[in-house]
C-alpha positions as CSV (number, residue, x, y, z in Angstrom):
1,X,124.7,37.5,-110.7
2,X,125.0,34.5,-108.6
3,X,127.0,36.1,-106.1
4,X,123.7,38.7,-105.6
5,X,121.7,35.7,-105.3
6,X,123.4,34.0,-103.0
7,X,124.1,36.8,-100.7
8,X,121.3,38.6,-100.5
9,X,119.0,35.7,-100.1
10,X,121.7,34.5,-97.0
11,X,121.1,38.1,-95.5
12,X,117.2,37.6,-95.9
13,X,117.0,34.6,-94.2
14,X,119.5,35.8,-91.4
15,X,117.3,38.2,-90.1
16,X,113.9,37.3,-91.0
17,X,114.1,33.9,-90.7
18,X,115.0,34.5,-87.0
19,X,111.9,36.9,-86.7
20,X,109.6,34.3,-87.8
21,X,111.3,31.9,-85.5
22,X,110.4,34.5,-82.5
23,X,106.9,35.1,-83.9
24,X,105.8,31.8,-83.7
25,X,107.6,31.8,-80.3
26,X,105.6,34.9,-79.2
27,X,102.3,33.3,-80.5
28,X,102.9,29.7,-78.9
29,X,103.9,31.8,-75.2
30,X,100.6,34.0,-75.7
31,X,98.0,30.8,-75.8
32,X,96.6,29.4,-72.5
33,X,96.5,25.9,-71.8
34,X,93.2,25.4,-73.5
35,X,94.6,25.8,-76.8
36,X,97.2,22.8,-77.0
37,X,96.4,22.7,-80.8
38,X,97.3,26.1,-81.4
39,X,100.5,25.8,-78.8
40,X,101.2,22.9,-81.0
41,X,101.0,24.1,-84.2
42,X,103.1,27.4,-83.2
43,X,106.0,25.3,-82.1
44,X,106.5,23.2,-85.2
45,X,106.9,26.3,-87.0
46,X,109.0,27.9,-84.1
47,X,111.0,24.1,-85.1
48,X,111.1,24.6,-88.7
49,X,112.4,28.3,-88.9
50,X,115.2,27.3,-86.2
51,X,116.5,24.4,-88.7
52,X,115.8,26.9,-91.7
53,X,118.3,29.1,-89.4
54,X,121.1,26.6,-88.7
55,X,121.1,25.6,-92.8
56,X,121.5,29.0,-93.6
57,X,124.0,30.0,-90.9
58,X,126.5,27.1,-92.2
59,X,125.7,28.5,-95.7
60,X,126.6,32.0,-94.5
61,X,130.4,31.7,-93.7
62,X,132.2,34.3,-96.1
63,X,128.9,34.9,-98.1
64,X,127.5,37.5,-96.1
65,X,128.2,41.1,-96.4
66,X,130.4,42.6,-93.1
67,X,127.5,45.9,-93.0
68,X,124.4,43.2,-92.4
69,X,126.6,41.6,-89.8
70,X,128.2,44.7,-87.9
71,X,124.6,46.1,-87.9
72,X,123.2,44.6,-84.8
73,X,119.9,42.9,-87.4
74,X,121.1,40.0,-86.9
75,X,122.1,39.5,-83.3
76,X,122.8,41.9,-80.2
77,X,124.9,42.3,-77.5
78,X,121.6,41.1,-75.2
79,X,120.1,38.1,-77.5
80,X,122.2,35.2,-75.7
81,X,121.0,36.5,-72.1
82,X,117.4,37.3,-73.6
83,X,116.9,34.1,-75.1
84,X,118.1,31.7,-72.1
85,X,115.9,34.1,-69.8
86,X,112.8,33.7,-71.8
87,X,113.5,30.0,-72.1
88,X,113.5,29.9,-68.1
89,X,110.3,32.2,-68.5
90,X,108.1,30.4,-70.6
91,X,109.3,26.8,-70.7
92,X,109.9,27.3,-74.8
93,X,113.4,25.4,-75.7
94,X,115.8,27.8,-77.7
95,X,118.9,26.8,-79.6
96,X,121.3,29.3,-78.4
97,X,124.1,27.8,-80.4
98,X,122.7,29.2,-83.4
99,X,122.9,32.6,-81.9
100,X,126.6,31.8,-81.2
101,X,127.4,30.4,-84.5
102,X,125.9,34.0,-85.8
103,X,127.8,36.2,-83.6
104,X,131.1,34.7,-84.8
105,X,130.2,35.0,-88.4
106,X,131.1,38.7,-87.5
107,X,134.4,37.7,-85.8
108,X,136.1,35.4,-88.6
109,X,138.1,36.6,-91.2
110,X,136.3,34.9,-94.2
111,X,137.8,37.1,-96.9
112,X,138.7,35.0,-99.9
113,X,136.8,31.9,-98.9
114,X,133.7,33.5,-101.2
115,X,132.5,31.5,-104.4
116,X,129.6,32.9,-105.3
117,X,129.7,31.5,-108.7
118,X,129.1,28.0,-107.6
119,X,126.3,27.0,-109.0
120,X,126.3,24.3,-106.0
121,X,125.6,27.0,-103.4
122,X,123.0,28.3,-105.6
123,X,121.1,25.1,-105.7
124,X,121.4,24.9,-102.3
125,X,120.0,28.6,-101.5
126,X,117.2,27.9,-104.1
127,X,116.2,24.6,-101.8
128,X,116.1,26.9,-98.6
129,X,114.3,29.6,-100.3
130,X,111.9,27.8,-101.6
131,X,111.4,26.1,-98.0
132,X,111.6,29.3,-96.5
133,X,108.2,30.0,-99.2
134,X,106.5,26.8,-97.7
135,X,106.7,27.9,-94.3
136,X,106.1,31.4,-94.8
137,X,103.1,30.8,-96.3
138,X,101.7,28.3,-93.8
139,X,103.2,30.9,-90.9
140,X,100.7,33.8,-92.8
141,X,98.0,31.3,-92.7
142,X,98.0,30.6,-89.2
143,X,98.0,34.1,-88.5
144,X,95.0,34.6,-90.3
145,X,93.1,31.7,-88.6
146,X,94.8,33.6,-85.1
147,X,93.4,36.6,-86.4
148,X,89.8,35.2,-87.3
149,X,89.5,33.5,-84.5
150,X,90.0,36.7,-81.9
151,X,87.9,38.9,-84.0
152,X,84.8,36.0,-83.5
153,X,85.7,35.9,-80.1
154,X,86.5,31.9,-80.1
155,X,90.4,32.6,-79.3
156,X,92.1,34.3,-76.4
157,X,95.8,35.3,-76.5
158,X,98.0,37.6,-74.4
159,X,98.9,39.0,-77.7
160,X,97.3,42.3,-79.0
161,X,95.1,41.9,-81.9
162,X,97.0,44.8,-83.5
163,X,100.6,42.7,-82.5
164,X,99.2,40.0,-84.6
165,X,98.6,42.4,-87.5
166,X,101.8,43.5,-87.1
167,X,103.8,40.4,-87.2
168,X,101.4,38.9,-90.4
169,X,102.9,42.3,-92.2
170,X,106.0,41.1,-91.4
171,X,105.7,38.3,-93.0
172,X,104.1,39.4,-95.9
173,X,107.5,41.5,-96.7
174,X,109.2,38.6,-96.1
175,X,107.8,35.9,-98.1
176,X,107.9,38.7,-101.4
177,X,111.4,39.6,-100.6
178,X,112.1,35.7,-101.0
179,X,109.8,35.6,-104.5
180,X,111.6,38.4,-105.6
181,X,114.7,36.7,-105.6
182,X,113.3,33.7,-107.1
183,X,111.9,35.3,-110.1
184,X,114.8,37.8,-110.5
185,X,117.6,37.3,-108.2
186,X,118.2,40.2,-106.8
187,X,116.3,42.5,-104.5
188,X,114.5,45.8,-106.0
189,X,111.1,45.9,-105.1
190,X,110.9,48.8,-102.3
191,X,110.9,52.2,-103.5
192,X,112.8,54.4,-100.6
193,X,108.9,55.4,-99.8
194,X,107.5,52.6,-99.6
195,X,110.4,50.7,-97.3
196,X,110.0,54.0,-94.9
197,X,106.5,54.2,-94.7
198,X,106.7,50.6,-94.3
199,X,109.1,50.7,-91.3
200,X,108.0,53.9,-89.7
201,X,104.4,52.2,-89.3
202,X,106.0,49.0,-87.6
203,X,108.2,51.7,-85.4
204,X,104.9,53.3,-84.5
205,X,103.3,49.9,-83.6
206,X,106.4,48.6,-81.7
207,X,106.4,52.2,-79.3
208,X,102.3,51.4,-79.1
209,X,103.2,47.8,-77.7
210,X,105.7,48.6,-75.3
211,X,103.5,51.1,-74.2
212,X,100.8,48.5,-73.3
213,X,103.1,46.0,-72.1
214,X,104.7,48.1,-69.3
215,X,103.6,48.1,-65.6
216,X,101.4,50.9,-64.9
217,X,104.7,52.1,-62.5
218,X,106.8,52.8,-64.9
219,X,105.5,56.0,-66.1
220,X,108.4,57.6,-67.7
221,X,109.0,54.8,-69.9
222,X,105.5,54.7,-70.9
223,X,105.4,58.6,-71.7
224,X,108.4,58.5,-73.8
225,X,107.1,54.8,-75.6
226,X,103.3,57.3,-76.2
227,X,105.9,60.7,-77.6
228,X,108.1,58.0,-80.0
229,X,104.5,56.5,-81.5
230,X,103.4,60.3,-81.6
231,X,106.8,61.3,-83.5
232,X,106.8,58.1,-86.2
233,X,102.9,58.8,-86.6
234,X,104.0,62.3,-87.7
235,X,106.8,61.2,-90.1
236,X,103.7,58.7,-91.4
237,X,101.1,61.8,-92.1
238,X,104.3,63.8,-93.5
239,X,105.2,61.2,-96.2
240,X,101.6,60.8,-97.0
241,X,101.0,64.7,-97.7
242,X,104.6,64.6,-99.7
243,X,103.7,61.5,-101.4
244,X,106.4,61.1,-103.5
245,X,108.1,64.3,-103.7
246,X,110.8,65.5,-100.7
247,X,111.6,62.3,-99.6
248,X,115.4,62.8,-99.2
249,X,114.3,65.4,-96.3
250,X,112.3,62.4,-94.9
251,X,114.8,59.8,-94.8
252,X,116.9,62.5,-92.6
253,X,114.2,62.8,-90.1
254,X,113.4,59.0,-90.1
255,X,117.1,57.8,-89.7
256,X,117.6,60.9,-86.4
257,X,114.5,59.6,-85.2
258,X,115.2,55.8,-85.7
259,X,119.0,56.1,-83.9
260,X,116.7,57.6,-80.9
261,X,114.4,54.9,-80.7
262,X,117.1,52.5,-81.3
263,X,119.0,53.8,-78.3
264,X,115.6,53.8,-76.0
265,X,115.0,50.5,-77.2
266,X,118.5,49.1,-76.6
267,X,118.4,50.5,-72.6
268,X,115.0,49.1,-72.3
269,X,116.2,45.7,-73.6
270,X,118.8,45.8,-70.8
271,X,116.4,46.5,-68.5
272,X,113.8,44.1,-69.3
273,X,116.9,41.2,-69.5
274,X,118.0,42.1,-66.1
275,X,114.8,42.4,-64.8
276,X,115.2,46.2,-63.6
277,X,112.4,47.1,-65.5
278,X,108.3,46.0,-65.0
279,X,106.3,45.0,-67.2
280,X,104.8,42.3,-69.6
281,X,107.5,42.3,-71.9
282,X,109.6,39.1,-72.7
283,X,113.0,39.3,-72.7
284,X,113.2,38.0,-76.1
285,X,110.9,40.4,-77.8
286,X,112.6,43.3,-75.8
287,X,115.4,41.9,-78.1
288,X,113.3,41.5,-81.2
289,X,112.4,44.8,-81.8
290,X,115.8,46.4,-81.0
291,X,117.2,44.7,-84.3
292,X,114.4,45.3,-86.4
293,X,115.3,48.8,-85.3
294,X,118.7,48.1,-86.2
295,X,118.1,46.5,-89.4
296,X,115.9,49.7,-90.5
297,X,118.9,52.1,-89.6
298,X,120.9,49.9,-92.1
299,X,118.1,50.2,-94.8
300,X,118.2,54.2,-94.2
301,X,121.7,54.4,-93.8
302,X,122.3,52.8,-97.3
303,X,119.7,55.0,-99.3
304,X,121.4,56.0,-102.2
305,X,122.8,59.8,-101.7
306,X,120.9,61.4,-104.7
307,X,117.4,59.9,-102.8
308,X,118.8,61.9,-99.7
């Protein structure tokens, strides 16, 4: 249908196209002054994914579904504040009003207003998907040349090798999310497996990053980041041993696990905004991992029952 199109490519875009926006932000803060090229180059994509953001959030109005929107994926109660403080950190202009055009997509009463059988909209999310494929691909690519260039020891970055891994990954996901809707249009690629092995692993990784980016001080915070990379490592090894057999028992564990983390990554985001907490951490990443953690509560949350 259309509609399924329509909306679920909005959705896409709404939460990964603002990751990709923040990776290249992440990437562009990490380079010293030696590499203007690089600094360069990560801000015209940092450009491009914030206009790929503002065409899709005026597409968006009454076209989104209400659970990708309450879920916290898409913004937070912290993003405003973390964005305008890592913009006075790092020097990087933001466009907060697109964060304030997203929070009130949650606020308005759009029921009615949807026509997801104009083929006009369509056209118009096929022109922004495809664009979103351009980019994505060039983003990947730079990644790569990031990643190539650290491992030959002709690059330095404030960014872990492993972070830059990480975020490549998550790009990957996204640019085959996007072909997937493009060749079938609809979304149906992810066994419930494959999405939680997929997301427990970027958990893992985000607990093994805070980790490394607090201030030696803050011990506690640093033992409970090691026992939450410990615990998602576990659900990792479990789901390879099960392979495919016991999941629903799996998806139990990950989604009481996940609503932890979520909950130490939300305080920690407050801390790190307000500057109560030390450490290496922007405010906007802080930010950016809470709603990926947020956004993978919503994927577990929805598993069909019988999977459970």
């Amino acid at each position: 249908m259309i509609g399924d199109y329509v909306s679920l490519s909005l959705e896409t875009h709404l939460f990964f196209g603002r990751i990709m926006k923040e990776h290249s932000l992440f990437l562009m803060a990490g380079f010293p002054a030696k590499n203007a090229d690089y600094i360069k180059r990560a801000d015209w994509f940092r450009e491009q994914f914030e206009e790929l953001l503002r065409e899709v959030v005026e597409l968006a109005r009454g076209r989104v579904g209400n659970n990708v929107l309450s879920s916290g994926e898409i913004v937070t109660e912290y993003t405003f504040d973390a964005e305008r403080r890592t913009s006075f950190l790092t020097g990087i202009e933001i466009d907060s009003r697109i964060t304030a055009q997203e929070k009130a997509l949650a606020q308005e009463d759009m029921s009615g207003c949807r026509d997801e059988r104009n083929r006009r909209i369509a056209q118009l999310v096929r022109q922004i998907n495809r664009k979103a494929l351009r980019l994505t691909d060039g983003l990947m690519e730079f990644k790569e040349k990031v990643l190539k260039d650290m491992a030959e020891c002709c690059l330095f970055t404030f960014n872990y090798h492993l972070l830059v891994e990480h975020i490549l990954r998550e790009a990957g996901l996204y640019r085959r999310m996007i072909a997937e809707l493009e060749r079938r249009g609809t979304l149906d690629g992810q066994s419930v497996l494959e999405m939680e092995n997929f997301w427990n692993r970027i958990m893992m990784e985000h607990a093994l990053f805070i980790r490394g980016l607090l201030d030696p001080t803050e011990e506690n915070l640093i033992d409970t980041a090691d026992n939450f990379a410990d615990e998602y490592k576990a659900l990792l090894k479990e789901a390879k041993e099960k392979d495919c057999m016991a999941t629903g028992e799996l998806s139990i564990k990950s989604l009481k696990e996940t609503e932890r983390y979520r909950d130490f990554k939300a305080a920690g985001t407050k801390g790190i905004t307000e500057f109560s907490i030390a450490g290496l951490i922007l405010p906007l990443l802080a930010d950016h991992v809470l709603r990926e953690a947020n956004h993978y509560l919503r994927l577990l949350k929805e598993v069909p029952a019988t999977e459970k």
